[in-house]
C-alpha positions, 0 to 999 in steps of 0.5 A: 500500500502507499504509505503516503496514502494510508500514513495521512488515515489518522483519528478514531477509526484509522485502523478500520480505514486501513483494512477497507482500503487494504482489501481493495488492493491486489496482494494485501486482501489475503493478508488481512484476511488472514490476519483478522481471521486467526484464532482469537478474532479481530473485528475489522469494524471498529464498533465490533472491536469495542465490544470485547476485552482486547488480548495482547495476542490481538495487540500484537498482531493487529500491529503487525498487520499494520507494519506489513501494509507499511502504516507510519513505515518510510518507503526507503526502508521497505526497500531490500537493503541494509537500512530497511532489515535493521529497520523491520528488526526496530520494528517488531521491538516497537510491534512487542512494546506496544502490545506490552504497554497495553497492561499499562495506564499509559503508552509514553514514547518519543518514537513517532512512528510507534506512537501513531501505530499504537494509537491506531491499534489501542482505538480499534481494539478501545484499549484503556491506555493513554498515549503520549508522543513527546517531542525532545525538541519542544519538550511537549507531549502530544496525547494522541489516543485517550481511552474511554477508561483507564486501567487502575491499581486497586489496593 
């Protein structure tokens, strides 16, 4: 898929987006399918995917899948080069972080990329963790998912 094209889907319903747009394309429709359709399920309408508690199986993988159609990835590292292994290697760290961070209260990273693909994935699947994109430069933090509830520590 185009990058420029499915990098611009942002907001609630990103990911539901993304699928409608992957299965009109040739060569990414099977992979979605298989994808959503592995053992535990995932609704690929977002109003389905809110209706159940979210597994980290289902965080993991609906992250992936997005990886693979190449959401928030350069186009210069989908290339077979050196830069584009390392790059795929960093990312499958950030696919493992993402869906460990879904137990947590909050997602905070400076990494742009890992932050816009775990918000994606946290609305689709109404994750309760909040994500923060912090920006070294300006010292600010921008809040690009806000879950309905949060998860909390009981005494």
């Amino acid at each position: 898929m185009d990058p420029a094209r499915i990098n611009n889907i942002k907001g609630a319903g990103t990911v539901e987006r993304i699928i409608e747009a992957a299965k009109t394309q040739e060569g990414t429709s099977i992979l979605v399918e298989e994808c959503l359709g592995k053992p535990t399920r995932i609704a690929p309408k977002r109003a389905d995917a809110h209706l159940g508690t979210p597994s980290w199986e289902q965080v993991y993988r609906l992250a992936q899948l997005l990886f693979l159609l190449g959401y928030w990835r350069e186009p210069k590292h989908r290339k077979d080069t050196e830069r584009a292994r390392i790059d795929f290697a960093g990312g499958q760290a950030d696919i493992c972080h993402i869906a460990h961070a879904c137990f947590c209260s909050v997602f905070h990273t400076s990494d742009k990329p890992q932050a816009h693909l775990a918000a994606a994935v946290y609305d689709h699947l109404n994750v309760p963790t909040m994500v923060l994109l912090y920006t070294p430069k300006t010292d600010t933090d921008t809040m690009l998912y806000a879950p309905k509830s949060i998860h909390v520590i009981d005494d």
